[in-house]
TORTI-222113 format. One record per residue (C-alpha): z, y, x. Coordinates in steps of 0.2 Angstrom, whole numbers, padded with zeros to 4 digits, always signed. Each point is the difference from the previous one (the first is absolute). Last residue first. Layout:
ZYX/...
//
This chain:
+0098+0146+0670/-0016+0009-0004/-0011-0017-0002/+0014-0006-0013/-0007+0018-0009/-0019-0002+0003/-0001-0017-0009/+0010+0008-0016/-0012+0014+0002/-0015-0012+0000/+0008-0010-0015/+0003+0014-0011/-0015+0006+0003/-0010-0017-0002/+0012-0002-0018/-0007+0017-0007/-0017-0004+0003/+0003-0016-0009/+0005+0009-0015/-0013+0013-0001/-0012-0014+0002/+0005-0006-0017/+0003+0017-0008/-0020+0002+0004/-0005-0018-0009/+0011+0003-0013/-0009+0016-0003/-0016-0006+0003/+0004-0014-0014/+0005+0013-0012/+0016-0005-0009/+0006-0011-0014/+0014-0006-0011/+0003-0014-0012/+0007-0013+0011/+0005+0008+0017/-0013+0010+0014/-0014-0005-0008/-0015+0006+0011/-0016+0009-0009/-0018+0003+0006/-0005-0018-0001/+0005-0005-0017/+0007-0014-0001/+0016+0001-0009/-0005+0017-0010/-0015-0002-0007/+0002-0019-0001/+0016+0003-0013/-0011+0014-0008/-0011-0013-0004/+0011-0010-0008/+0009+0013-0011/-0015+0006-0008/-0006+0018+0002/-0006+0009-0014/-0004+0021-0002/-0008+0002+0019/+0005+0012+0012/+0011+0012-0005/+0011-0016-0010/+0002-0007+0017/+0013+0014+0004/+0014-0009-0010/-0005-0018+0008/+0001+0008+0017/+0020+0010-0005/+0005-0019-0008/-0008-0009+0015/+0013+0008+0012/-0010+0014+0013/+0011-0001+0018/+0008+0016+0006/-0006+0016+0007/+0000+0007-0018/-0017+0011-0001/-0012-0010+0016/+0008-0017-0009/-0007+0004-0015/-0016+0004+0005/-0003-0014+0010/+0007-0010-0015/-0010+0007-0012/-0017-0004+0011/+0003-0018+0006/+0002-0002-0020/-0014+0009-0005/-0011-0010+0015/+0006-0016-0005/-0006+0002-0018/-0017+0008+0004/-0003+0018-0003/-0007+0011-0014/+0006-0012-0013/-0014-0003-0016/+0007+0011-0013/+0013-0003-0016/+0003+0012-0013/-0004-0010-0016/-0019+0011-0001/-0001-0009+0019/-0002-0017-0008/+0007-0016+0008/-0002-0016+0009/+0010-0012+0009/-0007-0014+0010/+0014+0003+0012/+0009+0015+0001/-0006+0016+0006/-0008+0009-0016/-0017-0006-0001/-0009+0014-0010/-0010+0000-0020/-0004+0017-0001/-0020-0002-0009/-0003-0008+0019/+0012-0011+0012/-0013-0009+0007/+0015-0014+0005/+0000-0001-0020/-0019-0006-0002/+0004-0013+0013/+0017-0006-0008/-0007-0002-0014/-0014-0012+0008/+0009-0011+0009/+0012-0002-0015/-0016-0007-0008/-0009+0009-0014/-0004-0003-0019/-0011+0011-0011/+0000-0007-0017/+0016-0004+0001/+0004+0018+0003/+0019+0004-0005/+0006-0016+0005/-0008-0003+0015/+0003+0019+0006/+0020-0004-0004/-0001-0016+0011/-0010+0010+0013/+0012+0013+0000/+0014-0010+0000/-0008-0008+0018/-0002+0017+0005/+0018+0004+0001/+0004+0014-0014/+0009+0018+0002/+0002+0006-0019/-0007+0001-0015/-0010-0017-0004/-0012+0008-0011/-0004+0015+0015/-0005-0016+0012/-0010-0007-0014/-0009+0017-0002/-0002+0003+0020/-0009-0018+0002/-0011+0001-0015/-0005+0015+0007/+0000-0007+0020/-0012-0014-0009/-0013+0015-0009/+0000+0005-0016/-0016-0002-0011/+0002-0016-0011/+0019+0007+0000/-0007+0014-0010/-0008-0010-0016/+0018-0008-0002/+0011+0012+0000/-0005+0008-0016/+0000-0017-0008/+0018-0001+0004/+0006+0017-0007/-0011-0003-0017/+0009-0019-0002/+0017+0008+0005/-0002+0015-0011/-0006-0012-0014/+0017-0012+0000/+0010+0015+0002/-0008+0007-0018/-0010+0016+0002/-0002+0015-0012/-0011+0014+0014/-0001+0018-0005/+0020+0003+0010/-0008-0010+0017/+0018-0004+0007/-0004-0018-0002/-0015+0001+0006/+0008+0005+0016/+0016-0010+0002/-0016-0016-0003/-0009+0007+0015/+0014+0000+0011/+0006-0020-0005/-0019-0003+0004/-0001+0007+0018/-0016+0007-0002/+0008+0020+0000/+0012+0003+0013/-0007-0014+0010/-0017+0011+0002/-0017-0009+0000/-0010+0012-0012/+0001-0004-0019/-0017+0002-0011/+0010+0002-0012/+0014+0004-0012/+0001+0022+0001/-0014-0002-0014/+0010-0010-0012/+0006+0011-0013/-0018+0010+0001/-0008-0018-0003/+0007+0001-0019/+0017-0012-0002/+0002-0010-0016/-0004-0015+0008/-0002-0002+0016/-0017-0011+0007/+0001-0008+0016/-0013-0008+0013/+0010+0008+0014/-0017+0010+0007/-0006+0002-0021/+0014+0009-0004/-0004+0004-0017/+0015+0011-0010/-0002-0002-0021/+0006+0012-0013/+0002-0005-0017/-0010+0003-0016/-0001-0017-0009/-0017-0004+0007/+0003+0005+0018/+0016-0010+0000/-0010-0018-0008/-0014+0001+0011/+0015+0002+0017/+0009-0016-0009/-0017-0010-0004/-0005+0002+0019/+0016-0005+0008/-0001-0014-0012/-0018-0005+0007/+0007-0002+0019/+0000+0010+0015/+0005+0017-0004/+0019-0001+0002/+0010+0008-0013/+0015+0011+0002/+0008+0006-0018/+0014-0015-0001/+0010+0003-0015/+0002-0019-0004/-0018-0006+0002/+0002-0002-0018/+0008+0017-0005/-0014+0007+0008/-0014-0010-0011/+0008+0001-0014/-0003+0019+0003/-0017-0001+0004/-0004-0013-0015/+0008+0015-0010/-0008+0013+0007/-0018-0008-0002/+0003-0004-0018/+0006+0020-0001/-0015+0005+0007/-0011-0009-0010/+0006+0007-0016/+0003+0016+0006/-0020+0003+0010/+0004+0000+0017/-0009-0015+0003/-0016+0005-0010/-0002+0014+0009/+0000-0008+0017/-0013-0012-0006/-0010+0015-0003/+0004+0006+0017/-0006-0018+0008/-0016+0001-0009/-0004+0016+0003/+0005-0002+0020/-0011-0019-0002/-0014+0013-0007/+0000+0012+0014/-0002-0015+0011/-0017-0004-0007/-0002-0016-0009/-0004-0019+0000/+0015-0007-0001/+0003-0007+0016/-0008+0015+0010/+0009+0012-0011/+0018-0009+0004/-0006-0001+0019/-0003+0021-0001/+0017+0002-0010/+0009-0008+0012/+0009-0019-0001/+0017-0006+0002/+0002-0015+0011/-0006-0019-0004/-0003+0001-0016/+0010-0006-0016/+0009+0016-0003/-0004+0012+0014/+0005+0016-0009/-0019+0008+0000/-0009-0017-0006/+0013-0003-0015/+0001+0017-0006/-0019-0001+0001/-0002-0018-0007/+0012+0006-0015/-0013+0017-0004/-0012-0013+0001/+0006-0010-0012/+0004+0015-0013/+0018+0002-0002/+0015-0007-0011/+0002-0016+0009/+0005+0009+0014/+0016+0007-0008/+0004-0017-0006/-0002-0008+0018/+0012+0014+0009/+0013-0012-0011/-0007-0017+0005/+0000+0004+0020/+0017+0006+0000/+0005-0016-0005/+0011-0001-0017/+0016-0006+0006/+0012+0016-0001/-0010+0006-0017/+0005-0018-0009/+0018-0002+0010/+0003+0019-0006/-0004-0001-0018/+0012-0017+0001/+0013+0009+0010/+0002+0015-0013/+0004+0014+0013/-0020+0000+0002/-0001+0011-0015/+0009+0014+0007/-0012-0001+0016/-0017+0001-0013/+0007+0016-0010/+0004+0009+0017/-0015-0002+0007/-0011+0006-0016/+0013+0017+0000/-0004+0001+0019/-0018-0002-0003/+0002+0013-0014/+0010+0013+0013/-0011-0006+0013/+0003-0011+0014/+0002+0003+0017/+0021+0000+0001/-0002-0018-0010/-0005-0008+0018/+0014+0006+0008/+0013-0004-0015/-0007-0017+0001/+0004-0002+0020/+0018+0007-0001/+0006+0000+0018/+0018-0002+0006/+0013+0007+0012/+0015-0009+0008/-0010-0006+0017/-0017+0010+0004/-0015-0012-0003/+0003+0004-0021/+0007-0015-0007/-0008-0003-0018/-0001+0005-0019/-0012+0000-0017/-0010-0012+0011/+0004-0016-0014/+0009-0010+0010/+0008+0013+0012/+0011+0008-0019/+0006-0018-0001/+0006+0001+0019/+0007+0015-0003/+0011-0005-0015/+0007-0014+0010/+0003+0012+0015/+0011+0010-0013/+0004+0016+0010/+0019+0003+0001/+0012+0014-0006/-0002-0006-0018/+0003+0014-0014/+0011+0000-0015/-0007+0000-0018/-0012-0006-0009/-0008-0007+0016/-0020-0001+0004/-0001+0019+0004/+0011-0005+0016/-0016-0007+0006/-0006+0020+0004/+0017+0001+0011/-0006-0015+0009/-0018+0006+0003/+0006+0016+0006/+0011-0011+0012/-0011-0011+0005/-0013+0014+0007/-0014+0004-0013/-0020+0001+0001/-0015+0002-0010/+0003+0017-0009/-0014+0010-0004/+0010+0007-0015/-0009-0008-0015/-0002-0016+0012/+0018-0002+0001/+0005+0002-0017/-0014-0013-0005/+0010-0013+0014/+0015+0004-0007/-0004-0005-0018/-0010-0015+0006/+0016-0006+0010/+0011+0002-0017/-0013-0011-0011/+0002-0014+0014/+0018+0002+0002/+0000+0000-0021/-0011-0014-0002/+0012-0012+0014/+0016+0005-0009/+0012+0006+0011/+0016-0009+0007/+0015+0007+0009/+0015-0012+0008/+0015+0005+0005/+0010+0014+0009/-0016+0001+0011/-0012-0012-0002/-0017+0007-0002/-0018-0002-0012/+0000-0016-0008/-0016-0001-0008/-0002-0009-0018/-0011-0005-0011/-0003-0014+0012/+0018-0009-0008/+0008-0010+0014/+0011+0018+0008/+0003+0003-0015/+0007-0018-0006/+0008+0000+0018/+0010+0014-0004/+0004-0004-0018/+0009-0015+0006/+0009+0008+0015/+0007+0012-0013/+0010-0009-0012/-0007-0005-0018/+0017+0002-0011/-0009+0009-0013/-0004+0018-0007/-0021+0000+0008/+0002+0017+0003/+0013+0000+0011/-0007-0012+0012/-0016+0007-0001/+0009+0017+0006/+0009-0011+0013/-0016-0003+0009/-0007+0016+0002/-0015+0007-0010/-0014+0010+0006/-0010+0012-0013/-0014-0001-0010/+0007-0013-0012/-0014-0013-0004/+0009-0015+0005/+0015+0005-0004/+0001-0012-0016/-0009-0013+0007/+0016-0002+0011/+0009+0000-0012/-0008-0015-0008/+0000-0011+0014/+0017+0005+0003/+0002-0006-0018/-0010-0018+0002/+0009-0004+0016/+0019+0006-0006/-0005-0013-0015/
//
């Protein structure tokens, strides 16, 4: 019986347009029904999204998240709004309670909003993109209207599973099938539906049989036909169940027929389309003035390192871009300039991605990684660093590398000679024998890294040094000179000694 009337309850609020917490189904329902078993009934029922835990448990019908998420998304696009850091977009859920307000971001109710590209991550952490309310800020006031009345019908999930799973191809059919054949074979012919490539206006007339001037009237009567309401509004909605298929995505790659169907379908229902034709990518709901600053790219690490190039079409303010397009954009762009860079390029880039002073074997093992395509022997890294061009220096230990933009120079003078040097100089101030502390102080003037064994042979065998106890050092002409001072002193003393027994 408790079965049969939670099941009833829960029909019940089904339809409410606001969240409901647990204990407020308990309430209603005026039994003995404890609160774990209504829980899991919501959390079983697919009506239903749970949205946070906080105190307890909240719950939102599936149609009114849906319902509320189409709402937002039209508000956004009638203020050319595409875009919301998590806690705008927390205070905006917050609409969802009667009463009260949630200090946390429902991730359950994001990932719903993702499914359908009314929501995603932005690249930049703890902000979020709004693919849908981009595309609505290009329509017109009665496209909009047209828009909004197809979104609101999707929130019943049979309506929605019919439009959602109709192929792309079928809907831009029953436009089609309203025009005059050779109006179709033209549209067909210039978008590069069932050919090859897309075709010009002079191999269109060729084909058919007509000037060029005629394939233009053609295709601008074809045009006309598209915008008309009726057709455009079939053409909006198969473009918009086409976007909320793909999940939000807006970045498109050019090689294959759906690429070619999604860019038909944007040009027919009014929206913006951004060719790159070098990365093979189309971006939807961006003109080519928004993407101007994106390409050719020169060989620079600031800019083709991919992580680099995502921060910046993230920051573009005319772009509406998920994290998964930013990285598929910021990859392809890197890609047609590595094809022209050169080894020691590669070689500075990989360097830089490491981050700090690396033995040319991790080089090569990064290098492998980051250029499969391209591979190299350790042999051969460490050849193209001992060139030492684009910055990249030796820096006085072993195999290790690093760049002069961190600070660091190739040393001006051989270890043993630095050392031989700081002591001499040293010694000439003080008078007295140079510790190892005072030369590994001064060794930081001549070169930025020193590694503990080599400043061990530096010092114990070098030539122009004599240790004179464990850890100090002097000169060895010095030594040399206070040695024969020494016996000097002892033939004096001897030959006077001698003359003095003579005397008596």
């Amino acid at each position: 019986m408790d079965t049969q009337h939670i099941a009833q309850t829960l029909e019940t609020f089904a339809s409410r347009p606001y969240a409901l917490s647990v204990s407020e189904v308990v309430d209603y329902t005026q039994s003995d029904i404890d609160t774990e078993t209504v829980r899991r009934a919501l959390a079983n029922d697919s009506r239903y999204i749970s949205l946070c835990r906080e105190k307890e448990d909240w719950f939102v019908p599936e149609k009114t998240l849906f319902l509320w998420f189409v709402s937002l998304n039209i508000r956004m696009a009638q203020a050319h709004k595409a875009r919301l850091t998590e806690r705008e977009l927390t205070r905006l859920m917050n609409s969802l309670r009667p009463t009260g307000r949630w200090e946390f971001f429902s991730k359950e109710a994001l990932h719903f909003g993702e499914r359908f590209g009314f929501v995603g991550p932005a690249w930049t952490p703890a902000q979020y993109c709004f693919p849908l309310a981009h595309i609505l800020s290009y329509l017109s006031l009665f496209a909009l209207e047209d828009a909004t009345k197809l979104l609101k019908s999707l929130a019943d999930i049979e309506v929605r599973a019919t439009a959602l799973n109709q192929p792309l191809e079928e809907a831009l059919g029953e436009a089609l099938s309203k025009l005059e054949r050779r109006l179709v074979q033209v549209v067909l012919a210039r978008e590069g539906f069932g050919v090859e490539r897309r075709m010009t206006l002079e191999e269109i007339g060729s084909w058919l049989g007509v000037t060029r001037e005629r394939v233009r009237q053609l295709e601008d009567k074809a045009r006309k036909r598209f915008i008309q309401r009726y057709n455009r509004r079939v053409f909006l909605r198969a473009f918009l169940c086409d976007v909320m298929r793909a999940e939000g995505s807006l970045v498109v790659v050019t090689d294959s027929l759906q690429a070619s169907l999604r860019r038909f379908a944007a040009k027919c229902a009014g929206i913006p389309i951004a060719e790159l034709p070098e990365l093979k990518i189309v971006i939807l709901g961006a003109s080519s003035k928004d993407v101007q600053e994106l390409g050719p790219w020169e060989w620079h690490p600031h800019e083709v390192d991919p992580e680099s190039i995502a921060k910046f079409l993230d920051s573009k303010g005319n772009l509406c871009l998920l994290a998964n397009d930013v990285k598929t954009l910021a990859e392809s762009a890197t890609q047609p300039v590595w094809s022209r860079v050169t080894k020691a390029q590669k070689v500075y880039t990989v360097l830089r991605h490491i981050g700090r002073p690396a033995h040319y074997s991790e080089i090569s093992l990064v290098y492998n990684s980051m250029f499969p395509d391209d591979p190299s022997s350790e042999r051969n890294i460490h050849a193209v660093l001992s060139r030492e061009q684009h910055g990249m220096v030796w820096i006085g230990v072993k195999g290790k590398f690093a760049l002069t933009e961190w600070g660091y120079e190739h040393p001006s003078i051989p270890l043993f000679d630095a050392v031989a040097e700081i002591v001499e100089r040293k010694f000439k101030e003080t008078g007295k024998p140079v510790h190892l502390t005072v030369i590994t102080g001064e060794l930081g003037k001549y070169r930025k890294v020193v590694s503990s064994g080599s400043l061990t042979f530096a010092t114990q065998l070098n030539p122009g040094l004599r240790r004179v106890s464990s850890d100090s050092f002097v000169p060895k002409e010095s030594a040399d000179a206070e040695e024969e001072d020494v016996s000097s002193d002892k033939l004096d003393k001897t030959l006077r000694n001698f003359e003095k027994r003579n005397d008596s």
